[in-house]
Predicted model as a PDB file, atoms N, CA, C, CB and O in Angstrom, pLDDT in the B-factor column:
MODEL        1                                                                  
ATOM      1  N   UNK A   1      25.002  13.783  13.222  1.00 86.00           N  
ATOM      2  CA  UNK A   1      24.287  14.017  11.975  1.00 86.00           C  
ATOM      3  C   UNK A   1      23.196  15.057  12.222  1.00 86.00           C  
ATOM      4  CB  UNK A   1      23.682  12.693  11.419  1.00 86.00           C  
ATOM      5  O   UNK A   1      22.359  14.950  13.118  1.00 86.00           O  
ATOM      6  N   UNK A   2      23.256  15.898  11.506  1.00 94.00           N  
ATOM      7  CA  UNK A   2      22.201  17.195  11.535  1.00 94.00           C  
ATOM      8  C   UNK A   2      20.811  16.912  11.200  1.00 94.00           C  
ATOM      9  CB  UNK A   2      22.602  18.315  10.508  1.00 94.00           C  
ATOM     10  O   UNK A   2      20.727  16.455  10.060  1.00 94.00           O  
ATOM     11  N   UNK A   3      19.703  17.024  11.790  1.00 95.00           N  
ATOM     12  CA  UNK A   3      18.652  17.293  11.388  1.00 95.00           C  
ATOM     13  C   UNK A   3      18.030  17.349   9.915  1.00 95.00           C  
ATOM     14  CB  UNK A   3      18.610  18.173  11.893  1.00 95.00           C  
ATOM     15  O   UNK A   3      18.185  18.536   9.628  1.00 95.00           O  
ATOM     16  N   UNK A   4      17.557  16.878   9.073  1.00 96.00           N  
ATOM     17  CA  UNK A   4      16.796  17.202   7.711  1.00 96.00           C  
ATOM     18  C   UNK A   4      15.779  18.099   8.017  1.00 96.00           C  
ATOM     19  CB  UNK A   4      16.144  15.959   6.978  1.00 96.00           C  
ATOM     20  O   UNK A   4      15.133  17.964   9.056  1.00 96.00           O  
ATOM     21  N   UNK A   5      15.517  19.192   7.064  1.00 96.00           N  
ATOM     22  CA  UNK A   5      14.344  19.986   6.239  1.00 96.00           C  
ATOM     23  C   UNK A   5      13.287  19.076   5.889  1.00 96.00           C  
ATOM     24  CB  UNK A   5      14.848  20.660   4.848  1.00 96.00           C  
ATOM     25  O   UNK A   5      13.504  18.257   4.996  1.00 96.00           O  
ATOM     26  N   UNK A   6      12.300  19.101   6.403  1.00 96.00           N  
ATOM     27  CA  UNK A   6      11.237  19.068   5.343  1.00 96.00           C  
ATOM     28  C   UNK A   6      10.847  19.760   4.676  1.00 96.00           C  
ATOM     29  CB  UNK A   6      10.404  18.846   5.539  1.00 96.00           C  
ATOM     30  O   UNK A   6      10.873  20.968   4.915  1.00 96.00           O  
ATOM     31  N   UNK A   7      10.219  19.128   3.334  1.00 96.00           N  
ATOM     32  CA  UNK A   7       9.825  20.498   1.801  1.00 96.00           C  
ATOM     33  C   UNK A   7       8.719  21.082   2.688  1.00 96.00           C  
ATOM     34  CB  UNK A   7       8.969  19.768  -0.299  1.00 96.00           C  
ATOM     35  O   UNK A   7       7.977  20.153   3.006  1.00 96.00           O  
ATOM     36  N   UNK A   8       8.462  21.801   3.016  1.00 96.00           N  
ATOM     37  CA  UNK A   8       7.184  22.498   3.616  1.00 96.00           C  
ATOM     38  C   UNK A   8       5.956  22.495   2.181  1.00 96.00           C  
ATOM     39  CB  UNK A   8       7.705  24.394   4.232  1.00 96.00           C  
ATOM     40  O   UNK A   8       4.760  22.433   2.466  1.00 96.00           O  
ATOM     41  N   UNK A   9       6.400  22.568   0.663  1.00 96.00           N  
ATOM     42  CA  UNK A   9       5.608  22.878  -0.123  1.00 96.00           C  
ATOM     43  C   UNK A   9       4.658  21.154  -0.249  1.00 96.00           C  
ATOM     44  CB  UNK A   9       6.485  23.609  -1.469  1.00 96.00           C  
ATOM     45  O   UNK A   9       3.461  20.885  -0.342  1.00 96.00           O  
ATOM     46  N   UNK A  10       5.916  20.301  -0.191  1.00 96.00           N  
ATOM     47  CA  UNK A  10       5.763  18.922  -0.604  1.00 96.00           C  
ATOM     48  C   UNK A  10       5.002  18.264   0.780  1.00 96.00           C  
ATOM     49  CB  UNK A  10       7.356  18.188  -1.034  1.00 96.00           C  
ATOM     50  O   UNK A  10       4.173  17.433   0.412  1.00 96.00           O  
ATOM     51  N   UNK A  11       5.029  18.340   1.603  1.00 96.00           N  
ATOM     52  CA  UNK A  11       4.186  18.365   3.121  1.00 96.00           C  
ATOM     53  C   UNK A  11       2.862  18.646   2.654  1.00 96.00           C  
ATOM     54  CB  UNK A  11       4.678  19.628   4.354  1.00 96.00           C  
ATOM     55  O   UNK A  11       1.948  17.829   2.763  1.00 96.00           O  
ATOM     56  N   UNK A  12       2.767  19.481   2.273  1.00 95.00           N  
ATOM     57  CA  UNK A  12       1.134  20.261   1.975  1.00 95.00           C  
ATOM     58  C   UNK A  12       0.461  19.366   1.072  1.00 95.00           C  
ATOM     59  CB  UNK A  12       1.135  21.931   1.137  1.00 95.00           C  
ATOM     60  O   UNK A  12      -0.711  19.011   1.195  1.00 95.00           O  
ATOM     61  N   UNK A  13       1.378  18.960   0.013  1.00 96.00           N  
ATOM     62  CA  UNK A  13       0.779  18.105  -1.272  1.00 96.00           C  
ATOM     63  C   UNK A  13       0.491  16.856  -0.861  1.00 96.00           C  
ATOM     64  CB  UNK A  13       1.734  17.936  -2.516  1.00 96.00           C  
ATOM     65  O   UNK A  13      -0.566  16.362  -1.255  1.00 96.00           O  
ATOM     66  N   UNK A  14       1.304  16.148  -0.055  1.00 96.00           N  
ATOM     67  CA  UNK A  14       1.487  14.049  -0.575  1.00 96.00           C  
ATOM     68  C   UNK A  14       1.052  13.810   1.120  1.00 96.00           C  
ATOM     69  CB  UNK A  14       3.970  13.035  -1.229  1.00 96.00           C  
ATOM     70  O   UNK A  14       1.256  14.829   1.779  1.00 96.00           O  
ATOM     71  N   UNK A  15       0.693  13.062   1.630  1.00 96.00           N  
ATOM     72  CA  UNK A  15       0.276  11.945   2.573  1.00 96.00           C  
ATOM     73  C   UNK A  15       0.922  10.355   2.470  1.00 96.00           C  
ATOM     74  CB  UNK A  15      -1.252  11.840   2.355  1.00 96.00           C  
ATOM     75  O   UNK A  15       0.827   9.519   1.571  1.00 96.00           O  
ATOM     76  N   UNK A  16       1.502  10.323   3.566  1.00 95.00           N  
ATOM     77  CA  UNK A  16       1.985   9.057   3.217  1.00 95.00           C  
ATOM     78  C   UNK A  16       1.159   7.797   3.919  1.00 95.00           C  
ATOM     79  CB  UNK A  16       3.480   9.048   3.603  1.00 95.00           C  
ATOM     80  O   UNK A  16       1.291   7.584   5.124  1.00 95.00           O  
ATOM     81  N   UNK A  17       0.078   6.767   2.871  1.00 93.00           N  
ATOM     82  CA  UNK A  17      -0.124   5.283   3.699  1.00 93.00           C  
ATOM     83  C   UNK A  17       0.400   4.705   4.851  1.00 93.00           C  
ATOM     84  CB  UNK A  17       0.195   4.364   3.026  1.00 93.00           C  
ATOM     85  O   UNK A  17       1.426   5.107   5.400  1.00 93.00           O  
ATOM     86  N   UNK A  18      -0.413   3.592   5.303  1.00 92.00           N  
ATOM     87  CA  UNK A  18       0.357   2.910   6.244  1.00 92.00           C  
ATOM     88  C   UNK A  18       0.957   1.818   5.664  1.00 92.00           C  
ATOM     89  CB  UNK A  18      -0.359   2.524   7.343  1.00 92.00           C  
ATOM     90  O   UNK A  18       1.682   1.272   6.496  1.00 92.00           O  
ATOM     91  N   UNK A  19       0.973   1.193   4.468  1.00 92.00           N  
ATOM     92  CA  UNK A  19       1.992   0.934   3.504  1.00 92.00           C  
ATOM     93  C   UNK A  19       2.720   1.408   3.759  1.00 92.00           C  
ATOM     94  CB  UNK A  19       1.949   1.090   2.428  1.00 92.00           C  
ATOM     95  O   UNK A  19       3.435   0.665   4.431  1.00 92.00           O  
ATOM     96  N   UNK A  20       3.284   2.709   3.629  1.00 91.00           N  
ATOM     97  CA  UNK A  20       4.246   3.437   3.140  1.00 91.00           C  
ATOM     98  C   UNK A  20       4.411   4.377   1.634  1.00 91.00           C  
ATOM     99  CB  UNK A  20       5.074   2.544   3.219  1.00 91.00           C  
ATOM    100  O   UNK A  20       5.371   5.083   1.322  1.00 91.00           O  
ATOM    101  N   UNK A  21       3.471   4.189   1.048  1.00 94.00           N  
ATOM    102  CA  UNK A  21       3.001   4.436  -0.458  1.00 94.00           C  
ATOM    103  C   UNK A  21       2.773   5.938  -0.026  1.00 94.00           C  
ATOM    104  CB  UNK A  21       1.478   3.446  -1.168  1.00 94.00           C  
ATOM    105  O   UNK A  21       2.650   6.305   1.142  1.00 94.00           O  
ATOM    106  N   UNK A  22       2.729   6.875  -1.307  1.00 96.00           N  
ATOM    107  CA  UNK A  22       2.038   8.087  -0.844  1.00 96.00           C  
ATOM    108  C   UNK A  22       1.266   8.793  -2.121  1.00 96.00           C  
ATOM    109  CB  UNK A  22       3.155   9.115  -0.153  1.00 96.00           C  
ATOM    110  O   UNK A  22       1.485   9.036  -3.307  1.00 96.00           O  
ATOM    111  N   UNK A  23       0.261   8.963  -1.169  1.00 97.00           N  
ATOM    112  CA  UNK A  23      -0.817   9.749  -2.015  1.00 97.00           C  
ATOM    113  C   UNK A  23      -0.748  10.912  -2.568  1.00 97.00           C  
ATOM    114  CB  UNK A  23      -1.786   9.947  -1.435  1.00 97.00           C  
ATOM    115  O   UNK A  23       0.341  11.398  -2.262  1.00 97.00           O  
ATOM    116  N   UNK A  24      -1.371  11.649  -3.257  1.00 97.00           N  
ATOM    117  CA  UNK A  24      -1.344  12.969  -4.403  1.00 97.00           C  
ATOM    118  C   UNK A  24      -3.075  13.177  -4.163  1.00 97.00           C  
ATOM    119  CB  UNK A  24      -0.716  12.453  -6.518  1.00 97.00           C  
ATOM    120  O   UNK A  24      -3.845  12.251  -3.910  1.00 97.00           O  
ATOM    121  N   UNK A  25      -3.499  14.779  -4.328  1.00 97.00           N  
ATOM    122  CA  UNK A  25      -4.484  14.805  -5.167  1.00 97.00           C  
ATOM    123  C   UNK A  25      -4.348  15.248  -6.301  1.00 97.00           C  
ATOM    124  CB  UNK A  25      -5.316  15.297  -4.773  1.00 97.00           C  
ATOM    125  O   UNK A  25      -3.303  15.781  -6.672  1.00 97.00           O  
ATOM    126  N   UNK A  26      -5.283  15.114  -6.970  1.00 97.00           N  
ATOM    127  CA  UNK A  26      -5.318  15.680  -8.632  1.00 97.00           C  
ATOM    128  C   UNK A  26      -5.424  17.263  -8.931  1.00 97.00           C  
ATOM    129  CB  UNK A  26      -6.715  15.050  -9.418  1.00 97.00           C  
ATOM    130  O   UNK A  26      -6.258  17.928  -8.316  1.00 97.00           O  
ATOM    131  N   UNK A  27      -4.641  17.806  -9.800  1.00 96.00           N  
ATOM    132  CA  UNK A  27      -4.491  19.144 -10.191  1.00 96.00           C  
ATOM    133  C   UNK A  27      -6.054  19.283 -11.175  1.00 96.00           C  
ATOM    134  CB  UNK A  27      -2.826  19.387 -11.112  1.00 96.00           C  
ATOM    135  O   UNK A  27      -6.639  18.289 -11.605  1.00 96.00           O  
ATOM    136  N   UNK A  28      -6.533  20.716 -11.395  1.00 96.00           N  
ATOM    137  CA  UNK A  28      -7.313  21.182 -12.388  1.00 96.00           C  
ATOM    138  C   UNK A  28      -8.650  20.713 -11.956  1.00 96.00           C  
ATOM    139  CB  UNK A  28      -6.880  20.731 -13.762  1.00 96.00           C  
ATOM    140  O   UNK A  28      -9.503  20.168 -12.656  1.00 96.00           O  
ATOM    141  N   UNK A  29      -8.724  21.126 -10.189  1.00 96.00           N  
ATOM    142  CA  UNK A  29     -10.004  20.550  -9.337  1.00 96.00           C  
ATOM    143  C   UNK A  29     -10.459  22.036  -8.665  1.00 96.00           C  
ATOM    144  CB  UNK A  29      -9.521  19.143  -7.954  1.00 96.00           C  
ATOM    145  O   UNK A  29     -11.551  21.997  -8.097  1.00 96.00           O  
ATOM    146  N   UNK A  30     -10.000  22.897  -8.660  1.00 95.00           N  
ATOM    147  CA  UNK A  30     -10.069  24.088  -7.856  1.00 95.00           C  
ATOM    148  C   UNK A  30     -10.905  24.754  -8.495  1.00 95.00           C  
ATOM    149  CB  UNK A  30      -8.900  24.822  -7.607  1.00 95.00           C  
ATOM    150  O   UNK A  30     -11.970  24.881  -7.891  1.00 95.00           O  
ATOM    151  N   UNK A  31     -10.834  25.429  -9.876  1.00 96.00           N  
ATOM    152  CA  UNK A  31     -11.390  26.125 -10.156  1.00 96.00           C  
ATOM    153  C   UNK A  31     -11.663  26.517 -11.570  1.00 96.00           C  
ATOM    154  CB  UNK A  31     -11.048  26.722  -9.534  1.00 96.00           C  
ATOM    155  O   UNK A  31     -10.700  25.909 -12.037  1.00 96.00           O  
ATOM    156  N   UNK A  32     -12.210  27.044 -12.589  1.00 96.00           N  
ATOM    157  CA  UNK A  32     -13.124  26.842 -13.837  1.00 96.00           C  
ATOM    158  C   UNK A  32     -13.832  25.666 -13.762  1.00 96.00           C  
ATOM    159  CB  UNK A  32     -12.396  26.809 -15.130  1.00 96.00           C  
ATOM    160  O   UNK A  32     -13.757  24.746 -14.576  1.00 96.00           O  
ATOM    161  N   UNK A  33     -14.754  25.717 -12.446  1.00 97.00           N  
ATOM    162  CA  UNK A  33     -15.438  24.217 -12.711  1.00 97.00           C  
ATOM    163  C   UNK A  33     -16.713  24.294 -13.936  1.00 97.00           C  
ATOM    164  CB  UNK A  33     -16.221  23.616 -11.055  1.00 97.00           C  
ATOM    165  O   UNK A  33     -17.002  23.115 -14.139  1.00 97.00           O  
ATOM    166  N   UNK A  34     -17.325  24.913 -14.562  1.00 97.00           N  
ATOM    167  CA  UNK A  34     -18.740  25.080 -14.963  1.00 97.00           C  
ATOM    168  C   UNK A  34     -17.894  24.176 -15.992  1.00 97.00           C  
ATOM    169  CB  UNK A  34     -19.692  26.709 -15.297  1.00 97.00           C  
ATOM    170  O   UNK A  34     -17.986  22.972 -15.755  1.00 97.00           O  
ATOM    171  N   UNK A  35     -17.083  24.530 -17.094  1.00 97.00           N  
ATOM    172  CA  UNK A  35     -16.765  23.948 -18.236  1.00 97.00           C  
ATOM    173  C   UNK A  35     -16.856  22.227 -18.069  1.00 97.00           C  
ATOM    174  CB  UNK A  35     -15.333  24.519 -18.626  1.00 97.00           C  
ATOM    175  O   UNK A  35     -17.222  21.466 -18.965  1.00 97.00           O  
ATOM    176  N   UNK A  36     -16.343  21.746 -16.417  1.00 97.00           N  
ATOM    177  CA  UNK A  36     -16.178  20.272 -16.389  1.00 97.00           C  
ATOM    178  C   UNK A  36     -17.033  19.611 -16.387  1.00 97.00           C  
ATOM    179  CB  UNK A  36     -15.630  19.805 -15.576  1.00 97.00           C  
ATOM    180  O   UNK A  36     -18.008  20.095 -15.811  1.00 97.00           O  
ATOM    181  N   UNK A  37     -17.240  18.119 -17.005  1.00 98.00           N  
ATOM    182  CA  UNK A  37     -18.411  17.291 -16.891  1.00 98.00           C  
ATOM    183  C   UNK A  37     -18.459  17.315 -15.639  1.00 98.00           C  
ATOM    184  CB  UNK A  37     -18.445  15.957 -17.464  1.00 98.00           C  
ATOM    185  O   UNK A  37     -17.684  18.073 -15.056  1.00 98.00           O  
ATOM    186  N   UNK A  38     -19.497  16.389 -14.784  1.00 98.00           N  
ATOM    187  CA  UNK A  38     -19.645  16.195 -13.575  1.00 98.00           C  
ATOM    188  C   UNK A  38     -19.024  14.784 -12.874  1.00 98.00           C  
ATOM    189  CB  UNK A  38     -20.979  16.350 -13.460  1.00 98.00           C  
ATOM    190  O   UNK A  38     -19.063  14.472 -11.684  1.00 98.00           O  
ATOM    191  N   UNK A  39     -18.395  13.981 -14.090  1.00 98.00           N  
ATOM    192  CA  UNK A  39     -17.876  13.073 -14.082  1.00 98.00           C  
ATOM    193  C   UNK A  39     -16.427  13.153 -13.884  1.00 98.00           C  
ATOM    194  CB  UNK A  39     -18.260  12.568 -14.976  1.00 98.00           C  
ATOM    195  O   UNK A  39     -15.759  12.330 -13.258  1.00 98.00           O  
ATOM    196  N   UNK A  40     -16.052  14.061 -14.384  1.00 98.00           N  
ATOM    197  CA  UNK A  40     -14.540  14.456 -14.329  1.00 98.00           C  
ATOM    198  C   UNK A  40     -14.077  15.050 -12.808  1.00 98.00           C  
ATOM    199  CB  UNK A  40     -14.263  15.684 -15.536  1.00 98.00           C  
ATOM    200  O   UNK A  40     -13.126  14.665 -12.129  1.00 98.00           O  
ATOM    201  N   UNK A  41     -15.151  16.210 -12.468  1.00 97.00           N  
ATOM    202  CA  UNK A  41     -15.128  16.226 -11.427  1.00 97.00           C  
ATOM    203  C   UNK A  41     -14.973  15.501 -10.041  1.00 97.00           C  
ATOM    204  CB  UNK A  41     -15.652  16.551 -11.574  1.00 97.00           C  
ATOM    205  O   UNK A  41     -14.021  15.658  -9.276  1.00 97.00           O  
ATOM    206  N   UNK A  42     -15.981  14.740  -9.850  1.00 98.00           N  
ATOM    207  CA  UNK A  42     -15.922  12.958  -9.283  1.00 98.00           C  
ATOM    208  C   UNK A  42     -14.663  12.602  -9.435  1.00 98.00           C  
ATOM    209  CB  UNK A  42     -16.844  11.717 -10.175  1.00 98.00           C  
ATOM    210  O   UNK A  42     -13.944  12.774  -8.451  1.00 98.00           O  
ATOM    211  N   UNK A  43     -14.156  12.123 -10.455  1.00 98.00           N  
ATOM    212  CA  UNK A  43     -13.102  11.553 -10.565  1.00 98.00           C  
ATOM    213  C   UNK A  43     -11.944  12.574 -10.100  1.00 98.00           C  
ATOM    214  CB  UNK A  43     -13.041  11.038 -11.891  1.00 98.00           C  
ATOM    215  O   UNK A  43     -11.162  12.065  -9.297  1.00 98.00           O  
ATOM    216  N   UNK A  44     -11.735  13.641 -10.376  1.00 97.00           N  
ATOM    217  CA  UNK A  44     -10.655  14.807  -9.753  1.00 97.00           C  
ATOM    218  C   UNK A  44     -10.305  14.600  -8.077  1.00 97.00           C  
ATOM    219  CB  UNK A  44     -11.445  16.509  -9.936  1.00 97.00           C  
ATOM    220  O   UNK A  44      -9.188  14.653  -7.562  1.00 97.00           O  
ATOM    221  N   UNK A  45     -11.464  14.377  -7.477  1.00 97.00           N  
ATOM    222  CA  UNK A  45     -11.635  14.392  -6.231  1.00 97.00           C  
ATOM    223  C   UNK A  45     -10.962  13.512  -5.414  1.00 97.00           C  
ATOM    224  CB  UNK A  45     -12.741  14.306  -6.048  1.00 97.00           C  
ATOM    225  O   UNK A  45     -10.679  13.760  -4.241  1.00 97.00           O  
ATOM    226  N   UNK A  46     -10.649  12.311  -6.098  1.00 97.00           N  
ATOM    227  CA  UNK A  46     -10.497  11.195  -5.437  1.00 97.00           C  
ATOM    228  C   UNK A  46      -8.664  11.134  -5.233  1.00 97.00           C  
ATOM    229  CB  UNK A  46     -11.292   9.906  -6.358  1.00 97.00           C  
ATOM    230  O   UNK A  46      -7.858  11.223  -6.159  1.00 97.00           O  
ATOM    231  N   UNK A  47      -8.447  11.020  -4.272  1.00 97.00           N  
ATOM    232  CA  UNK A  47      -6.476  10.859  -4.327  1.00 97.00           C  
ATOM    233  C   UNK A  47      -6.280   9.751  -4.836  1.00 97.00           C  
ATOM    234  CB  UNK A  47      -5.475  10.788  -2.829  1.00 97.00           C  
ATOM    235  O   UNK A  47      -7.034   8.778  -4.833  1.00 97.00           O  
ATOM    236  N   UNK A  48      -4.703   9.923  -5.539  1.00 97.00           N  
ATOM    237  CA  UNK A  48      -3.909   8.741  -5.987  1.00 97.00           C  
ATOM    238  C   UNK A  48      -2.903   8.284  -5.749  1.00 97.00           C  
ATOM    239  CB  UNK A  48      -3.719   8.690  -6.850  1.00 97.00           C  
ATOM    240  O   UNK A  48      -2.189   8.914  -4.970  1.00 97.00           O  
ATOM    241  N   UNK A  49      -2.557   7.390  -6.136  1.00 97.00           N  
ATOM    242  CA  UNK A  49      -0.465   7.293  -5.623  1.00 97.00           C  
ATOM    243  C   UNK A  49       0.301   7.993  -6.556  1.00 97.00           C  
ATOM    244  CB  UNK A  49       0.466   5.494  -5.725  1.00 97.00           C  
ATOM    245  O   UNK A  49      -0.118   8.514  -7.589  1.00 97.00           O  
ATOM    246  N   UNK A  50       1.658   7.975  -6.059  1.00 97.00           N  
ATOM    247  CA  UNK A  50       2.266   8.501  -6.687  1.00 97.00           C  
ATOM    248  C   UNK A  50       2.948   7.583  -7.183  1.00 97.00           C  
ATOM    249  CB  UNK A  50       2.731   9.370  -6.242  1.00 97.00           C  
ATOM    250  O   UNK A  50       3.328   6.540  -6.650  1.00 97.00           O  
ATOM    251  N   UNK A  51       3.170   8.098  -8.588  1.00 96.00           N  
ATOM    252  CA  UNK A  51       4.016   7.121  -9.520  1.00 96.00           C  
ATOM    253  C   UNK A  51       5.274   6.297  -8.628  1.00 96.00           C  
ATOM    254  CB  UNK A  51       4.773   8.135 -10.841  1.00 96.00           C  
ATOM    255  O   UNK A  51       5.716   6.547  -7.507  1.00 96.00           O  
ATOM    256  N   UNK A  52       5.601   5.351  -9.490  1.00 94.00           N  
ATOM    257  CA  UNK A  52       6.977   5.100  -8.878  1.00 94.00           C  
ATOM    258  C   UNK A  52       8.404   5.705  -9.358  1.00 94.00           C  
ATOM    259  CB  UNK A  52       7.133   3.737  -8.962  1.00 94.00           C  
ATOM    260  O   UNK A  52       9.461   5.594  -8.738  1.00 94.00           O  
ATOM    261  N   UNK A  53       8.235   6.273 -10.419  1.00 96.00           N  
ATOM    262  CA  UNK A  53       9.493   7.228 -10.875  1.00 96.00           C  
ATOM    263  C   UNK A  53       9.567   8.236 -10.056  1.00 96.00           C  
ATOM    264  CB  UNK A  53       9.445   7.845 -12.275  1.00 96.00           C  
ATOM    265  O   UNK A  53      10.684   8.571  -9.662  1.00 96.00           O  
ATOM    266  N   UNK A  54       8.366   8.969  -9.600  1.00 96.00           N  
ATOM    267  CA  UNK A  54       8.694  10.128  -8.514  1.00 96.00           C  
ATOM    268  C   UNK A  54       8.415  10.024  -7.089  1.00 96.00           C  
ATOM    269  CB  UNK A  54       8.003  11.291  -8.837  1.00 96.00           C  
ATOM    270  O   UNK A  54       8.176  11.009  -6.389  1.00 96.00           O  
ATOM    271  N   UNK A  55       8.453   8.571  -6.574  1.00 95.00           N  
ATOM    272  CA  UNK A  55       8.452   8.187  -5.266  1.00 95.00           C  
ATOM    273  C   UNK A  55       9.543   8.745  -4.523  1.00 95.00           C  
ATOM    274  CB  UNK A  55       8.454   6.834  -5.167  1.00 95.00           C  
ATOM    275  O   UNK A  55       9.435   9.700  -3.754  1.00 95.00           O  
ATOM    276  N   UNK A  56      10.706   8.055  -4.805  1.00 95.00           N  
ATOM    277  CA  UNK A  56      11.298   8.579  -4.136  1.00 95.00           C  
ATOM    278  C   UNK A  56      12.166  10.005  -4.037  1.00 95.00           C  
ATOM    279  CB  UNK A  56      11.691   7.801  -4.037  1.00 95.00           C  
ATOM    280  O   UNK A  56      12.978  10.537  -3.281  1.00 95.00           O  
ATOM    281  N   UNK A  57      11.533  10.251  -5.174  1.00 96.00           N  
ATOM    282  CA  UNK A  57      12.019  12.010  -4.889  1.00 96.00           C  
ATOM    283  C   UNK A  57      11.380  12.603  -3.851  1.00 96.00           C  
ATOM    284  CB  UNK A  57      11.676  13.089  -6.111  1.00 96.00           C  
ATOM    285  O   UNK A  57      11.968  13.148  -2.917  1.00 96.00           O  
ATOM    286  N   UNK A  58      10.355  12.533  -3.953  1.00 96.00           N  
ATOM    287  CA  UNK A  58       8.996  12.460  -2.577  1.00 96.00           C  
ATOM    288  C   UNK A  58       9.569  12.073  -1.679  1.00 96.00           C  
ATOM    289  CB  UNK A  58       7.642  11.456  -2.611  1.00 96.00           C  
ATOM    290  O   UNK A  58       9.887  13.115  -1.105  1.00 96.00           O  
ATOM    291  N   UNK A  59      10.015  11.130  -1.017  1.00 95.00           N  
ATOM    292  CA  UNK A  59      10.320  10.529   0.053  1.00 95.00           C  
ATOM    293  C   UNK A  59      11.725  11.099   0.568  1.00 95.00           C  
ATOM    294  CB  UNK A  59      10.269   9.095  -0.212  1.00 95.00           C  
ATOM    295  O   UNK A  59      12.144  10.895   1.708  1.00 95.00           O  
ATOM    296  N   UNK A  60      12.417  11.854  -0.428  1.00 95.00           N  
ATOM    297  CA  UNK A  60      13.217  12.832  -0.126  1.00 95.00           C  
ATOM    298  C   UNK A  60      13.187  13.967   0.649  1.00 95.00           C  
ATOM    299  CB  UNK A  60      13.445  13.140  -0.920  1.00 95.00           C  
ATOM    300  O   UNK A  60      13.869  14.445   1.555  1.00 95.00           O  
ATOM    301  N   UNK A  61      12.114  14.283  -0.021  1.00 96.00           N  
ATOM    302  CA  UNK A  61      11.244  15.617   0.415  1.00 96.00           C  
ATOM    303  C   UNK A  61      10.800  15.655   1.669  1.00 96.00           C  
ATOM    304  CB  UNK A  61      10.026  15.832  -0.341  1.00 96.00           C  
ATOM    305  O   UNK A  61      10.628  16.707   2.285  1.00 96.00           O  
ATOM    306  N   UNK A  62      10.528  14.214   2.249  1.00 95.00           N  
ATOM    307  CA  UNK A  62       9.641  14.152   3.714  1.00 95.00           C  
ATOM    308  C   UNK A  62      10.707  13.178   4.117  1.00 95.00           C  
ATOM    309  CB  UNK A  62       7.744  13.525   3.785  1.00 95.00           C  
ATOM    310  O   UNK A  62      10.645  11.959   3.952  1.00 95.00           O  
ATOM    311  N   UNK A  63      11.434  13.673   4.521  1.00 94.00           N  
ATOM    312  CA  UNK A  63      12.422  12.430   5.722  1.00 94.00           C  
ATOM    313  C   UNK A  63      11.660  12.143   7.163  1.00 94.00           C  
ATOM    314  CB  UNK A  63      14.238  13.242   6.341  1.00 94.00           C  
ATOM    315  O   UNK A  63      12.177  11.318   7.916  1.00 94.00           O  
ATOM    316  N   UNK A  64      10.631  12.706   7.496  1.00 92.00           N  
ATOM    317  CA  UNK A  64      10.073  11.658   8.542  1.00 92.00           C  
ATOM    318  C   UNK A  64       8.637  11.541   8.350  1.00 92.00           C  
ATOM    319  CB  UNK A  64      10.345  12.064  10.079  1.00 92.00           C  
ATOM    320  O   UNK A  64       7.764  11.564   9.218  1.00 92.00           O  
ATOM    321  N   UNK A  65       8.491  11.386   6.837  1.00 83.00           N  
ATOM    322  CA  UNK A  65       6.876  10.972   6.715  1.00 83.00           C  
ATOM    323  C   UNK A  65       5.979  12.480   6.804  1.00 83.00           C  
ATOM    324  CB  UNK A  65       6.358   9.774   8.233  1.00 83.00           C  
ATOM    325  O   UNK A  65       6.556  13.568   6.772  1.00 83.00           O  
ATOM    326  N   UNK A  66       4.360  12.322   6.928  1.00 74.00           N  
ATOM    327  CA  UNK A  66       3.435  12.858   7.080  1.00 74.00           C  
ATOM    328  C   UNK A  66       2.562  11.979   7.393  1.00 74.00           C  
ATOM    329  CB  UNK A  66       3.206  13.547   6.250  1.00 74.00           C  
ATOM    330  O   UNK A  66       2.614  10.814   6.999  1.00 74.00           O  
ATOM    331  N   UNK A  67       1.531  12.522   8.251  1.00 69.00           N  
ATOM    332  CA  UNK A  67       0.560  11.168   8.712  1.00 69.00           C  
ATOM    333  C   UNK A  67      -0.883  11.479   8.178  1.00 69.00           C  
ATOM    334  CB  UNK A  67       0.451  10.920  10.577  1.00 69.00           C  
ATOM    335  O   UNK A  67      -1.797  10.675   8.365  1.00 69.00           O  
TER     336      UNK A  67                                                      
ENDMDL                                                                          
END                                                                             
């Protein structure tokens, strides 16, 4: 059996728990910040999971994890 690809793009994005769960950060954190409350901001910052509809597409993407 041949070797798998990892997404190199999807690597960059998600982190996977020691669960096994995997994290995201939030888009629309980079840049036009002046317009954002300072609250929104805060909250932008913080990582999340990833849904469970697009788990395992994710987990596709990384056949041996990310740490």
């Amino acid at each position: 059996m041949p070797k798998l690809k990892t997404h190199k793009g999807a690597a960059k994005r998600f982190r996977t728990t020691a669960t096994g769960k995997i994290k995201r950060g939030h888009s629309h954190a980079r840049h036009i910040l002046t317009k954002k409350k300072a609250k929104r901001k805060r909250q932008l910052d913080i990582d999340t999971l990833v849904s469970e509809a697009d788990q395992k597409r994710v987990e596709e993407m990384l056949p041996y994890g990310r740490k």
